[in-house]
KOLMI-668070 format. One record per atom (N, C-alpha, C): x, y, z; atom name; chain. Coordinates in steps of 0.1 Angstrom, whole numbers, plus 5000, padded with zeros to 4 digits. Each point is the difference from the previous one (the first is absolute). Layout:
N
((X,Y,Z),'CA','A'),
...
END
This chain:
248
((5182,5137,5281),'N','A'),
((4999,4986,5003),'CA','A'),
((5013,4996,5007),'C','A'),
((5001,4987,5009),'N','A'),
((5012,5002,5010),'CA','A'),
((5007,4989,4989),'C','A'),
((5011,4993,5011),'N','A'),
((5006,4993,4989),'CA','A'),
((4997,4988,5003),'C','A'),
((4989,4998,5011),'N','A'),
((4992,4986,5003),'CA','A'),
((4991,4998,4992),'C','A'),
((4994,5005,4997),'N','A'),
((4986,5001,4986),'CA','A'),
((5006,4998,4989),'C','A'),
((5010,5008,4995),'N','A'),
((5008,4997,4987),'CA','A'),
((5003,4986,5000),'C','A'),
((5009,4995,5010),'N','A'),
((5003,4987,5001),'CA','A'),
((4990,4987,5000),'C','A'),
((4985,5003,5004),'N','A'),
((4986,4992,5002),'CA','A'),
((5000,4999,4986),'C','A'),
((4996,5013,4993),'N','A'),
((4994,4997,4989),'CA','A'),
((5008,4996,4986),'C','A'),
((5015,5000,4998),'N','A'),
((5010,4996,4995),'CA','A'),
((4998,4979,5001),'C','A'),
((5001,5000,5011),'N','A'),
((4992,4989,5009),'CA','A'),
((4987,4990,4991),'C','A'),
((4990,5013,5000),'N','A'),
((4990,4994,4998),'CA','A'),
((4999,4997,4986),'C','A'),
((5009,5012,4990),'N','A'),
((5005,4999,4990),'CA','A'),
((5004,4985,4990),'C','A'),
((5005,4999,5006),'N','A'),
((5011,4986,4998),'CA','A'),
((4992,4986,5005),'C','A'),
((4993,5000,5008),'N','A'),
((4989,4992,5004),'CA','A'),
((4989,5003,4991),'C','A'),
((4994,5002,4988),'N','A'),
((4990,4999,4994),'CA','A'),
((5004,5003,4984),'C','A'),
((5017,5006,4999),'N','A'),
((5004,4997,4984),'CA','A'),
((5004,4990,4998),'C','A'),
((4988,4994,4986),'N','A'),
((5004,4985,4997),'CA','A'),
((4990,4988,5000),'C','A'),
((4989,5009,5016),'N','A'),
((4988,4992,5003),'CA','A'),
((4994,4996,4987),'C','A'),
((4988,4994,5000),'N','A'),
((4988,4994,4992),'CA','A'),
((4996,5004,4987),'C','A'),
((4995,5017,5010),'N','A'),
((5000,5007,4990),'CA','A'),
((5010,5010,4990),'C','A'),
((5014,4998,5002),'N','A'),
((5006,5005,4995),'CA','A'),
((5001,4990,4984),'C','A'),
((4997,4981,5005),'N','A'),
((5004,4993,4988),'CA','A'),
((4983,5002,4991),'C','A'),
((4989,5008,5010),'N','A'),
((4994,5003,4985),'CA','A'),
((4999,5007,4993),'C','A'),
((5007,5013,5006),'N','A'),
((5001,5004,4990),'CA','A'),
((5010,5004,4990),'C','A'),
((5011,4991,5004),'N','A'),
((5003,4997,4989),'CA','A'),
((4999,4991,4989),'C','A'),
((4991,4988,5009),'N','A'),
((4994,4992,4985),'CA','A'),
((4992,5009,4993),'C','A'),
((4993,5008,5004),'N','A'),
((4989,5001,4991),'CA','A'),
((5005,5012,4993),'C','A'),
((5011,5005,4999),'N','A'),
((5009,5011,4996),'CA','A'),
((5009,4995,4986),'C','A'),
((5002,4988,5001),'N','A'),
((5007,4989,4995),'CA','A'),
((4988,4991,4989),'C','A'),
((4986,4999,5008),'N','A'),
((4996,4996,4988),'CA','A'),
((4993,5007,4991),'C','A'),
((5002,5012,5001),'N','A'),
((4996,5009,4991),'CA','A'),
((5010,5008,4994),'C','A'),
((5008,4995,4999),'N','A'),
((5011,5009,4995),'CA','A'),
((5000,5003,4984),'C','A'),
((4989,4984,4994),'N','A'),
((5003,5008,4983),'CA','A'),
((4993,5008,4998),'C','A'),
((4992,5009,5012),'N','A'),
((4994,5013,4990),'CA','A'),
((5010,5011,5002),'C','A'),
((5013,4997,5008),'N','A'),
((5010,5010,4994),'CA','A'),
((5008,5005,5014),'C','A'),
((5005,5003,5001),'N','A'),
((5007,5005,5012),'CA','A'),
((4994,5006,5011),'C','A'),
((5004,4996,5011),'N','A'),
((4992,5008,5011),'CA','A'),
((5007,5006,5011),'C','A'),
((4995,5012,5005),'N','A'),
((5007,5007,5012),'CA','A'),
((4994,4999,5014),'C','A'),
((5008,5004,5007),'N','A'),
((4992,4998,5013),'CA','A'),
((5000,5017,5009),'C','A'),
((4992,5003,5005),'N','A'),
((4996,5008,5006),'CA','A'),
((5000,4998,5016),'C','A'),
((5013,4996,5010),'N','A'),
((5000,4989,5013),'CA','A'),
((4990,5012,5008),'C','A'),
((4995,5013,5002),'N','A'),
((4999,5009,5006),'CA','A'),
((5005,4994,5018),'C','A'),
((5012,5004,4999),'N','A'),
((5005,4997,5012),'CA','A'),
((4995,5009,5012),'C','A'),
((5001,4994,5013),'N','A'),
((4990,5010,5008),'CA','A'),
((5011,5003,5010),'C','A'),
((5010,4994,5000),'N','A'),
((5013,5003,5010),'CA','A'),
((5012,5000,4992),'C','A'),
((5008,5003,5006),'N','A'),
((5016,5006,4994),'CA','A'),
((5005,4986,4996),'C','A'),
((5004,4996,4988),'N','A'),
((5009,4986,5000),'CA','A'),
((5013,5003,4988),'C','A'),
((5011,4992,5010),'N','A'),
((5014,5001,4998),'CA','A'),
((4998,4994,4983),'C','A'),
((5013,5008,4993),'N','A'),
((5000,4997,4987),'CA','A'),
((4999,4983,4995),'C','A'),
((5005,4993,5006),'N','A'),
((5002,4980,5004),'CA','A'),
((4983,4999,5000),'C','A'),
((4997,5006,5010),'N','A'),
((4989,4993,5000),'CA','A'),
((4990,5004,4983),'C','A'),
((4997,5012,4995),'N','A'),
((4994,5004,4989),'CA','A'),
((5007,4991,4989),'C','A'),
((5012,4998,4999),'N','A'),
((5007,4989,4989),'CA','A'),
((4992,4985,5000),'C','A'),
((4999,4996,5017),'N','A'),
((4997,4988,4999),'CA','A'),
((4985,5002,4999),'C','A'),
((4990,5008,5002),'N','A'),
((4991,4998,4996),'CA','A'),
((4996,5002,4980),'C','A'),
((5007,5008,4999),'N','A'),
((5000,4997,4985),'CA','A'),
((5002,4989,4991),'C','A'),
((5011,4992,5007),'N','A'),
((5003,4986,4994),'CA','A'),
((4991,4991,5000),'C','A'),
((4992,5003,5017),'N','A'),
((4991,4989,5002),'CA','A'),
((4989,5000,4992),'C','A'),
((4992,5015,4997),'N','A'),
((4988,5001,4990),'CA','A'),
((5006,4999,4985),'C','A'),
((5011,5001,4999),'N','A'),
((5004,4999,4983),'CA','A'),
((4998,5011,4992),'C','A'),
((4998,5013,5010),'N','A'),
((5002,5012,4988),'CA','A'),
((5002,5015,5006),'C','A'),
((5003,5005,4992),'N','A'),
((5009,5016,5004),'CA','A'),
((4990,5006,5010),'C','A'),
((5005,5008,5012),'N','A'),
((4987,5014,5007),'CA','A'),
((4998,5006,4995),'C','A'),
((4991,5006,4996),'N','A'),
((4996,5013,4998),'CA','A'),
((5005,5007,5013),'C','A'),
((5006,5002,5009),'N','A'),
((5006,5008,5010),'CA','A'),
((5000,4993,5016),'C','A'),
((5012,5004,5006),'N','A'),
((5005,4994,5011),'CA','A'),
((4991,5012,5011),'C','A'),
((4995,5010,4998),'N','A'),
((4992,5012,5004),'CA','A'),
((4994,4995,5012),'C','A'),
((4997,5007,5014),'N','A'),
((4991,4994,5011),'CA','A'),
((4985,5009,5001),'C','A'),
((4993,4993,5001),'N','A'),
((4986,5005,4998),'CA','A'),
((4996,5001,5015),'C','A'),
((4993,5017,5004),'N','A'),
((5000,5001,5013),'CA','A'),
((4988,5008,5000),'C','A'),
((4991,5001,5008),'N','A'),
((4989,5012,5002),'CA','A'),
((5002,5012,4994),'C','A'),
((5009,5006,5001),'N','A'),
((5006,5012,4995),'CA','A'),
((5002,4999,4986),'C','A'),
((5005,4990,4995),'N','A'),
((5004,4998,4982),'CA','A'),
((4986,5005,4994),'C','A'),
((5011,5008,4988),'N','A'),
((4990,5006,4988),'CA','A'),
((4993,4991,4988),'C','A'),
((4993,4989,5004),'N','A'),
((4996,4987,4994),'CA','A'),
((4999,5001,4984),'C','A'),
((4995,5013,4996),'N','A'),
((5002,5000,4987),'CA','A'),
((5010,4998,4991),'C','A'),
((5012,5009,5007),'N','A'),
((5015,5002,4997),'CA','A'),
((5006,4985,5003),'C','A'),
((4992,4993,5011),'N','A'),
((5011,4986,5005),'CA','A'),
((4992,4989,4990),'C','A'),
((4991,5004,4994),'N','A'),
((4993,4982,4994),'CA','A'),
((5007,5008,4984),'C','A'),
((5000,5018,4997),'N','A'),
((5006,4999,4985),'CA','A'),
((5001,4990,4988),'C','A'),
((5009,4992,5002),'N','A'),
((5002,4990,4993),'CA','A'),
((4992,4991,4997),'C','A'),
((4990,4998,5009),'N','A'),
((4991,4991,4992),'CA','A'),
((4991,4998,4991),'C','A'),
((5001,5019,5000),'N','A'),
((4990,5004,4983),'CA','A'),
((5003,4996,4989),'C','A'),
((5020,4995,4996),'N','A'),
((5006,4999,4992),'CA','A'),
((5005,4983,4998),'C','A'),
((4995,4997,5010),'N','A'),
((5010,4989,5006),'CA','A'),
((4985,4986,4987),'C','A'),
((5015,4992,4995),'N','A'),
((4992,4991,4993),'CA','A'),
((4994,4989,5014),'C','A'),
((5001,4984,4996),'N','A'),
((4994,4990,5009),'CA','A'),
((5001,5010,5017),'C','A'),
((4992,5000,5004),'N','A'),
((5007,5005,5016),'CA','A'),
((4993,4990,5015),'C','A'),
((5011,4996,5003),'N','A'),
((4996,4992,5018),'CA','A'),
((4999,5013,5011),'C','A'),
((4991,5001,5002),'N','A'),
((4997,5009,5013),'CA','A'),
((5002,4993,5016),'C','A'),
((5011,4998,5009),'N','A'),
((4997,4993,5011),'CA','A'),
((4997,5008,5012),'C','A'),
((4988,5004,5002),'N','A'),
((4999,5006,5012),'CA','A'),
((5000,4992,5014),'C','A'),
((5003,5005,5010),'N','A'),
((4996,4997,5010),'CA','A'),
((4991,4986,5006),'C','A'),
((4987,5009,4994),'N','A'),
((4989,4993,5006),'CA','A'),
((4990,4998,4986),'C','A'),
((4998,5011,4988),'N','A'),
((4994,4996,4993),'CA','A'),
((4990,5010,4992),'C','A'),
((4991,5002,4996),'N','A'),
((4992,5010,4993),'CA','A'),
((4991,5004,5008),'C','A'),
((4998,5012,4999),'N','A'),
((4987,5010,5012),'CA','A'),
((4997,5007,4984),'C','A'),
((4986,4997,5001),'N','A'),
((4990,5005,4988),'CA','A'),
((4998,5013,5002),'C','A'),
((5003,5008,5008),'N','A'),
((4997,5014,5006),'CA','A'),
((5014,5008,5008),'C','A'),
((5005,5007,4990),'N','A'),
((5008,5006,5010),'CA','A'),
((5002,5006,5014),'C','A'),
((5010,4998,5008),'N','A'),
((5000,5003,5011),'CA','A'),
((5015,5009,4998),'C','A'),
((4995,5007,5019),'N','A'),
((5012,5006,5004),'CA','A'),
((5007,5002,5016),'C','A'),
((4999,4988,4998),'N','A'),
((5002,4993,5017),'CA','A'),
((5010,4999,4999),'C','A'),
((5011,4991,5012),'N','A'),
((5012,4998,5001),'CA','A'),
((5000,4986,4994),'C','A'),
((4992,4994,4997),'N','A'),
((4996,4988,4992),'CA','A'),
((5000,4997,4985),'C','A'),
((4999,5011,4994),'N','A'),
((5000,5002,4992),'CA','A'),
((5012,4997,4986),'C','A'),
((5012,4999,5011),'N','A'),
((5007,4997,4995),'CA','A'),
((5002,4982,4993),'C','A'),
((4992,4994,5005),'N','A'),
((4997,4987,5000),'CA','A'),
((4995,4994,4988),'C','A'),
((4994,5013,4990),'N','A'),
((4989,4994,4991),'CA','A'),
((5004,5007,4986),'C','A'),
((4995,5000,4989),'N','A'),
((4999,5003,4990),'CA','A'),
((4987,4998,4998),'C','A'),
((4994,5016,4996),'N','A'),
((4986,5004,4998),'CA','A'),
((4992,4996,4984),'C','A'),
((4990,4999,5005),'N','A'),
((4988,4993,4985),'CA','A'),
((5005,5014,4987),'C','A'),
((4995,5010,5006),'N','A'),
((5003,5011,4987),'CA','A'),
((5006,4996,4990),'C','A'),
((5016,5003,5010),'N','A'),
((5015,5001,4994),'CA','A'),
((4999,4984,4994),'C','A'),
((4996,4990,5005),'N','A'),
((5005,4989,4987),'CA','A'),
((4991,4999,4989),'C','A'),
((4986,5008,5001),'N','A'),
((4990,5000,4989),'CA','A'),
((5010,5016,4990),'C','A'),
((5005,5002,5006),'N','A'),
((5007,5016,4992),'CA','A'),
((5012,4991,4997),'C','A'),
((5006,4993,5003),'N','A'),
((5014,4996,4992),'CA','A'),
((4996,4990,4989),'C','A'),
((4993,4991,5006),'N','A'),
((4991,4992,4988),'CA','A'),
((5000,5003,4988),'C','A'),
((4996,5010,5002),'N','A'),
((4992,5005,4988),'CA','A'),
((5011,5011,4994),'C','A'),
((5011,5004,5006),'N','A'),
((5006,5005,4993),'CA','A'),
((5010,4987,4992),'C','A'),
((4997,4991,5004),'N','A'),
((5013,4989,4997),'CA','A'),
((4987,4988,4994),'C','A'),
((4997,5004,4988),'N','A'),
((4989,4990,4993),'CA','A'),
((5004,4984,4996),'C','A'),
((5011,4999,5001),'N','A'),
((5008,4988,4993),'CA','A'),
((5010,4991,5010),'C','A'),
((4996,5008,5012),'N','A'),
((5010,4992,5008),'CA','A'),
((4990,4995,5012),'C','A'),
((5008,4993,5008),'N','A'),
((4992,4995,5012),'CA','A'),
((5007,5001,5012),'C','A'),
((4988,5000,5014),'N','A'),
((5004,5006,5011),'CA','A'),
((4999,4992,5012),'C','A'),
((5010,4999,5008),'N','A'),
((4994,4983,5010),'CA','A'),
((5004,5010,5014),'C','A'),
((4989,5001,5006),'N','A'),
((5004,4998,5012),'CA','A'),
((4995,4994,5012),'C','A'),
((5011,5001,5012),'N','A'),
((5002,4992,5009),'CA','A'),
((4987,5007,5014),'C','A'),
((4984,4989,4998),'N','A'),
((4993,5005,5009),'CA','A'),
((4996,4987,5011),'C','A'),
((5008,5008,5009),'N','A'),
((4988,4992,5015),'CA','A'),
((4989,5005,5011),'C','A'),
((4999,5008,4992),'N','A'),
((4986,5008,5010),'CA','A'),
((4989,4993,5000),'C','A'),
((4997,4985,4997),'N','A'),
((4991,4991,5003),'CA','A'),
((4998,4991,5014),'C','A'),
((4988,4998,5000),'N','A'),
((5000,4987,5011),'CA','A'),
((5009,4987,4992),'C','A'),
((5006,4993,5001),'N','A'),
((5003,4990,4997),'CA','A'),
((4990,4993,4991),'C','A'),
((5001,4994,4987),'N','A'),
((4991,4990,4998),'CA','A'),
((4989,5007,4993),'C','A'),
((4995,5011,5004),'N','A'),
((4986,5013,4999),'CA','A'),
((5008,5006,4984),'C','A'),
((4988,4990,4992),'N','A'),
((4999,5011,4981),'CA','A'),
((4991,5006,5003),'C','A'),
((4992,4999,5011),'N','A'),
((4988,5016,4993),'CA','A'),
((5007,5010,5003),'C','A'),
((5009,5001,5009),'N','A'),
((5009,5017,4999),'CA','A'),
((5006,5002,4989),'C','A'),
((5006,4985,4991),'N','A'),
((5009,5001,4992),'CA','A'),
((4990,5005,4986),'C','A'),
((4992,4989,4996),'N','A'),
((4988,5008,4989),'CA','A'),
((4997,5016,5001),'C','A'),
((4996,5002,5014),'N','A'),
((4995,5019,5002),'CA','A'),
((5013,5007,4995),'C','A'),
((5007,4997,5003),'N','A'),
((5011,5008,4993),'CA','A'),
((5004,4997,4984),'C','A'),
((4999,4990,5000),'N','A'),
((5002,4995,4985),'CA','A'),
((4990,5011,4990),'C','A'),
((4988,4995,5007),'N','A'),
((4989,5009,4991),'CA','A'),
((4997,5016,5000),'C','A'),
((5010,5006,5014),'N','A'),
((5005,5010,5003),'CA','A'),
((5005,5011,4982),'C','A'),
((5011,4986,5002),'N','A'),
((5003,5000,4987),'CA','A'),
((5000,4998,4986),'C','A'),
((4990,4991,4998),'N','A'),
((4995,5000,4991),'CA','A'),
((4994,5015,4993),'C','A'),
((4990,5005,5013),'N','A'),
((4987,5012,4996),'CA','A'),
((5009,5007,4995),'C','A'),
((5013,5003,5000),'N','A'),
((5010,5009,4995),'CA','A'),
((5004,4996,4992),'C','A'),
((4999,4987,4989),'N','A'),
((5008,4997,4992),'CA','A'),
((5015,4997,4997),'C','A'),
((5002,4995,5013),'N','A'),
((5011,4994,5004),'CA','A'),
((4998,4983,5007),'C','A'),
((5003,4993,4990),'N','A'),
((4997,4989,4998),'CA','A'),
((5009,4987,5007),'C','A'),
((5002,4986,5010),'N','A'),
((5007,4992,5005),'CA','A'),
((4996,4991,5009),'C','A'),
((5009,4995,5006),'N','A'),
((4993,4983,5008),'CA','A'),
((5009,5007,5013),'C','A'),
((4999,4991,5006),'N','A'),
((5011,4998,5013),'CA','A'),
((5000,4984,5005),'C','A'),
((5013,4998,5003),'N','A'),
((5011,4987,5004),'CA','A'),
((4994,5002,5013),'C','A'),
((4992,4987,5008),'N','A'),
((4994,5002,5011),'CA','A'),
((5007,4984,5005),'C','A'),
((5009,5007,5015),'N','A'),
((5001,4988,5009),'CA','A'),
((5008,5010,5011),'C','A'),
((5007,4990,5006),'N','A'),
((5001,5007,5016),'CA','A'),
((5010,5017,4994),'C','A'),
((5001,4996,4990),'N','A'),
((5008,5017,4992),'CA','A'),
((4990,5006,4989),'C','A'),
((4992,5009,4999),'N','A'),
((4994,5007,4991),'CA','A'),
((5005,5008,4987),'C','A'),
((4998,5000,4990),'N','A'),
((5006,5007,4988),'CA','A'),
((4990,5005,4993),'C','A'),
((4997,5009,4995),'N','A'),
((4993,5009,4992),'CA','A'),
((5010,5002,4985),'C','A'),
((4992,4998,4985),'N','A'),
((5008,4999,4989),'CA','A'),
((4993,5010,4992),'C','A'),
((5001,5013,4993),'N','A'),
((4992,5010,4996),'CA','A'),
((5007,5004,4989),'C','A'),
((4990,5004,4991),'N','A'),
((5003,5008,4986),'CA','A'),
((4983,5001,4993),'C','A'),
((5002,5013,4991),'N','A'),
((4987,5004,4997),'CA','A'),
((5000,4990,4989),'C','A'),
((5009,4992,4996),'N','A'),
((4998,4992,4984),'CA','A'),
((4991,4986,5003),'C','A'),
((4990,5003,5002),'N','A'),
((4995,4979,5004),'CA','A'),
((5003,4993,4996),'C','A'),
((5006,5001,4985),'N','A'),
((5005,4987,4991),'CA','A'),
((5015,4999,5007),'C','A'),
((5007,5010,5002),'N','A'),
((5012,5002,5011),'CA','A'),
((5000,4990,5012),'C','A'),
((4989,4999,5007),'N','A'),
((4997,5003,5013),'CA','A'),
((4999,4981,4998),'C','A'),
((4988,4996,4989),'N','A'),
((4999,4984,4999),'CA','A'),
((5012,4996,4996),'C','A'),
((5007,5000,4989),'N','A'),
((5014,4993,4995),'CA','A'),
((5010,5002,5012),'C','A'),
((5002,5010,5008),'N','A'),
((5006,4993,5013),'CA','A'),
((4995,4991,5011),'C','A'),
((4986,5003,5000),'N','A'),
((4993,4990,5007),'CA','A'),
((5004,4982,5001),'C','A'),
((4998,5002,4985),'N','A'),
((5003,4984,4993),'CA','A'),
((5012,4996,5001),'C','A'),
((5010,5010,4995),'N','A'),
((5016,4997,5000),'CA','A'),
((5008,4995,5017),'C','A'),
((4990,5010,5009),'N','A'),
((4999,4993,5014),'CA','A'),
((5001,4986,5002),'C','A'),
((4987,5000,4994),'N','A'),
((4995,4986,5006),'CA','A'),
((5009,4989,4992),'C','A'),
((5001,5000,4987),'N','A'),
((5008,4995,4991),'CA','A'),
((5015,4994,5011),'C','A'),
((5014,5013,4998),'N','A'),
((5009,4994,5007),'CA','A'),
((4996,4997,5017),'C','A'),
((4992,5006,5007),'N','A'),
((5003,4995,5018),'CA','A'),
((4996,4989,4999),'C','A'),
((4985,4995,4995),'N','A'),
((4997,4987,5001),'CA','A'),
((4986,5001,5013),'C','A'),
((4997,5011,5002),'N','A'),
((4992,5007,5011),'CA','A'),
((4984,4996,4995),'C','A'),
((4990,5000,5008),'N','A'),
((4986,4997,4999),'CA','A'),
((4998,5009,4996),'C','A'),
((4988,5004,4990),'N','A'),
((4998,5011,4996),'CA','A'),
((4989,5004,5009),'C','A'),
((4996,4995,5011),'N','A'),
((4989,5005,5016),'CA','A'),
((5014,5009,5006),'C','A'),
((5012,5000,5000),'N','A'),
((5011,5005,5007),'CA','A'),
((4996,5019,4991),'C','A'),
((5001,5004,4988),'N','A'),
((4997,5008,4995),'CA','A'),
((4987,5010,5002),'C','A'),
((4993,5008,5005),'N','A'),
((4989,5006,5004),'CA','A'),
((4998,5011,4990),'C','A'),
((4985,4997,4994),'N','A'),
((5000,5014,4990),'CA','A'),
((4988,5004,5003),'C','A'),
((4994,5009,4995),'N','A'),
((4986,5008,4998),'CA','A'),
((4996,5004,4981),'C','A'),
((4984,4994,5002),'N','A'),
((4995,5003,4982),'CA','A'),
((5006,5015,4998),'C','A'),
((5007,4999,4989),'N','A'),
((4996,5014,4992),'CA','A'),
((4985,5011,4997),'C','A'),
((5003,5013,5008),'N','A'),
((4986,5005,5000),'CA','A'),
((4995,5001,4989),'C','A'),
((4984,4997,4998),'N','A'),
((4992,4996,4985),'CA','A'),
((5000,5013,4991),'C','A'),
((5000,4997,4989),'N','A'),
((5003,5013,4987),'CA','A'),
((4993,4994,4989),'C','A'),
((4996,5003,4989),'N','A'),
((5001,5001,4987),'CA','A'),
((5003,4983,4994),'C','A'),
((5015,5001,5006),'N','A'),
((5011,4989,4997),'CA','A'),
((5000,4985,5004),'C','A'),
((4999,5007,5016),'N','A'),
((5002,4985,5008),'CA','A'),
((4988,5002,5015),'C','A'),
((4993,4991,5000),'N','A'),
((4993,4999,5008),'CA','A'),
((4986,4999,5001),'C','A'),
((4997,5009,4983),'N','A'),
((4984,4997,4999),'CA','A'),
((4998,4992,4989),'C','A'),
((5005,4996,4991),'N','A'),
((4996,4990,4985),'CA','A'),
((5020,4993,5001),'C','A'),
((5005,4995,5010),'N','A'),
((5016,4990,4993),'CA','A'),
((5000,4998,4988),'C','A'),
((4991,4990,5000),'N','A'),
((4999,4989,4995),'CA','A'),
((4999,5005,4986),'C','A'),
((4987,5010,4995),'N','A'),
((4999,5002,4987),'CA','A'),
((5014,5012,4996),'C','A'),
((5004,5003,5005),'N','A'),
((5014,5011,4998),'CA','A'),
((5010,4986,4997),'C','A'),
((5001,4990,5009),'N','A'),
((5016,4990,4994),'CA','A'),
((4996,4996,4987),'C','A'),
((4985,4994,4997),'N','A'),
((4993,4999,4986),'CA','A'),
((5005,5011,4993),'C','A'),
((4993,5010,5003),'N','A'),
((5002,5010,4987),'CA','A'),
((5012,5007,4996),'C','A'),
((5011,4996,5009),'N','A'),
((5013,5000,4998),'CA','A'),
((5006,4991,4989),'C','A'),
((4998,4986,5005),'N','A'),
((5005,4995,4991),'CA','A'),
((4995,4999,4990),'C','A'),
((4982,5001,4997),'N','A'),
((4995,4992,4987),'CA','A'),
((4989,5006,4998),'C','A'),
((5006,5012,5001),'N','A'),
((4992,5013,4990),'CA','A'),
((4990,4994,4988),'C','A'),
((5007,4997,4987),'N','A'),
((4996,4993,4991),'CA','A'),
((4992,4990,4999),'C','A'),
((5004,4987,5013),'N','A'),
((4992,4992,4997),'CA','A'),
((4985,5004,5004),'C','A'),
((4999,5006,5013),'N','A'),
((4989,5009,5003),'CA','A'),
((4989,5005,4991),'C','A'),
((5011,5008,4992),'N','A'),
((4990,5005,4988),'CA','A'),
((4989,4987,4991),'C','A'),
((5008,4992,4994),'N','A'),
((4994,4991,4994),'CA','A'),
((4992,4992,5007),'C','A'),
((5002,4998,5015),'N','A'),
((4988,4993,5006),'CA','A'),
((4988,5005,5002),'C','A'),
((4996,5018,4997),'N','A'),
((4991,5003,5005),'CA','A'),
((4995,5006,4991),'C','A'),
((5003,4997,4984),'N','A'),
((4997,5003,4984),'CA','A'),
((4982,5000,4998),'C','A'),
((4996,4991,5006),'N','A'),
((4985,4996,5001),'CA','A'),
((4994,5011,5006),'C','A'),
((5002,5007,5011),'N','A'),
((4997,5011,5009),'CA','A'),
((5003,5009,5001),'C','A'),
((4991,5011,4995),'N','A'),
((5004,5011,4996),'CA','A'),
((5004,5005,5015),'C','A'),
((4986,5002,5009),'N','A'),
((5005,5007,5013),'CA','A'),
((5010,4996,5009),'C','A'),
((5002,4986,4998),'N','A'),
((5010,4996,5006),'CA','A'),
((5016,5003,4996),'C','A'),
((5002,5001,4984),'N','A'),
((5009,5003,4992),'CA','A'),
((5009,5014,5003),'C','A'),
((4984,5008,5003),'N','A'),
((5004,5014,4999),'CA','A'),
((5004,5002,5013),'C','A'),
((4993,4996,5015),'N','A'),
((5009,5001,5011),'CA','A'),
((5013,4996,5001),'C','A'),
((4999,4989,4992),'N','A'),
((5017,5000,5004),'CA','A'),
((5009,4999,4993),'C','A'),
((4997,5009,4991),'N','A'),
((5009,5011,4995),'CA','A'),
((5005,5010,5006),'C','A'),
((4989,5010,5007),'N','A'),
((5000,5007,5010),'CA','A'),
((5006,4996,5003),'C','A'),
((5001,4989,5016),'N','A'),
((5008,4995,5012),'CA','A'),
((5014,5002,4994),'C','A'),
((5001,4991,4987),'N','A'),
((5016,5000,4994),'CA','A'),
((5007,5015,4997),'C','A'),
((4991,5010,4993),'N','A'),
((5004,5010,4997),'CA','A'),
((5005,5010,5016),'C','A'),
((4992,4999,5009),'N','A'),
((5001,5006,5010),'CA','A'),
((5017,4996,5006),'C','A'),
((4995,4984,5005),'N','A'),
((5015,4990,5004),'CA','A'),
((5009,5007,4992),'C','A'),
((5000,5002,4992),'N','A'),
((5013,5003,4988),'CA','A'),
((5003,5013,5002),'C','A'),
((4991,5009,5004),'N','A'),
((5007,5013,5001),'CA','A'),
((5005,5001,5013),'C','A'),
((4994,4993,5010),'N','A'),
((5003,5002,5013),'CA','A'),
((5020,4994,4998),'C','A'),
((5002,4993,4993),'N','A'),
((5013,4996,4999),'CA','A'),
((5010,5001,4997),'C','A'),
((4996,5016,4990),'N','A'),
((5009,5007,4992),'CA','A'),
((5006,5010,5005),'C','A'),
END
C-alpha cells in the first residue's frame, strides 16, 4: 500500500470515529450494562495506531478482546477464539451479519449466522449485540428473516432499527425479554424502534399460552374448578402433569 492510501484511509479514519453510530453504540452498551460486563470484539479491518484502539475503547466503554487485523487470509477461527469464552460480547463489524459464510475478499466485512448461533450457545447467560447494516434502510422484513433465521436455531433477540441496525442475541428468551424491557425502560425509546419475531411454536409457547401461564400459576385452583368433571378433571391433570415434567 503506498503512503497515499495509508494517509486516505487514516483520513477516513478520523472522519467517521465518533459519527452517529459510534454514540449508539455506546448507548445501548451502557444501557445494558446491569447484565454485567461487556467486551468488545472491534474486528478491525485495517492497521490502527495504538491512540487510536485506546480511544476507541473509551468511547464504547469496554476492554478489546484484541487490537488483531482481520484480513482474507486470517484464520477466523483462531481470530474470533475468544468469543467462545467471552461473557456480554459487542461484535462491530464492518458492514454486519451474512447468514451464510463466505470467502471473498468481502468477507472480511461480516460476522457469519453459524459462528454467532455456535457462541450463543456456548455462552447461555450472556448476551450478544451486534453491529448490522446490511439492510435497505427502514426494510424489517430483512431484519425479521434473519431474526427468525435465528430463532429456527434457538437463538433468541430483537434488533434496534434506525438509520444504524443492532442485532441483540442469546439462547435464554427470558435473557433476551428482561433486556428488551430494561432497554426500553432507561433510553426512553418506542418500543416500534425494537424489531422481534414470535418464538417458533412448541409444547410451551405458541400452541395453548394462555392455558400454560394458568397452569403455572394456579395449578390448584384448576383442580377444584373442574371437581364436577371427571373428563375434564382428568385432562388437565394430564396437561399439568406433562407442563411439569417438561420443566424439570
Amino acid at each position: 500500500m503506498s503512503e497515499g492510501s495509508r494517509e486516505q484511509q487514516e483520513l477516513m479514519r478520523q472522519q467517521f470515529f465518533g459519527d452517529s453510530y459510534d454514540i449508539v453504540k455506546k448507548s445501548l452498551i451502557a444501557w445494558l450494562s446491569d447484565f454485567g460486563q461487556w467486551v468488545t470484539h472491534p474486528m478491525f479491518t485495517e492497521a490502527v495506531k495504538p491512540g487510536e484502539a485506546a480511544a476507541f475503547l473509551r468511547l464504547v466503554g469496554t476492554p478489546l478482546l484484541t487490537e488483531l487485523v482481520l484480513t482474507p487470509q486470517t484464520n477466523r477461527r483462531e481470530y474470533f477464539s475468544l468469543c467462545r469464552t467471552a461473557g456480554n460480547l459487542f461484535l462491530d463489524p464492518d458492514t454486519g451479519v451474512c447468514l451464510e459464510p463466505r470467502r471473498d475478499k468481502k468477507s472480511i466485512n461480516y460476522v457469519f449466522g453459524p459462528k454467532l448461533v455456535d457462541w450463543c450457545g456456548l455462552r447461555p447467560r450472556a448476551l450478544t449485540l451486534i453491529f448490522d447494516q446490511s439492510y435497505s434502510r427502514g426494510s424489517k422484513d430483512g431484519i425479521r428473516e434473519k431474526l427468525a433465521y435465528f430463532a429456527d436455531k434457538k437463538v433468541y433477540g430483537f434488533a434496534y432499527n434506525s438509520h444504524a441496525t443492532f442485532l441483540l442475541l442469546a439462547t435464554d428468551s427470558e435473557l433476551v425479554e428482561q433486556a428488551r424491557e430494561r432497554l426500553l425502560e432507561l433510553s426512553g425509546l418506542p418500543a416500534s424502534r425494537l424489531v422481534s419475531v414470535a418464538k417458533p411454536k412448541s409444547w410451551k409457547t405458541g400452541v395453548r399460552p394462555a392455558i400454560f401461564a394458568i397452569l403455572n400459576r394456579r395449578c390448584d385452583a384448576v383442580r377444584l374448578k373442574v371437581q364436577e368433571n371427571v373428563g375434564t378433571r382428568d385432562l388437565a391433570a394430564g396437561i399439568i402433569k406433562q407442563y411439569r415434567s417438561g420443566n424439570d
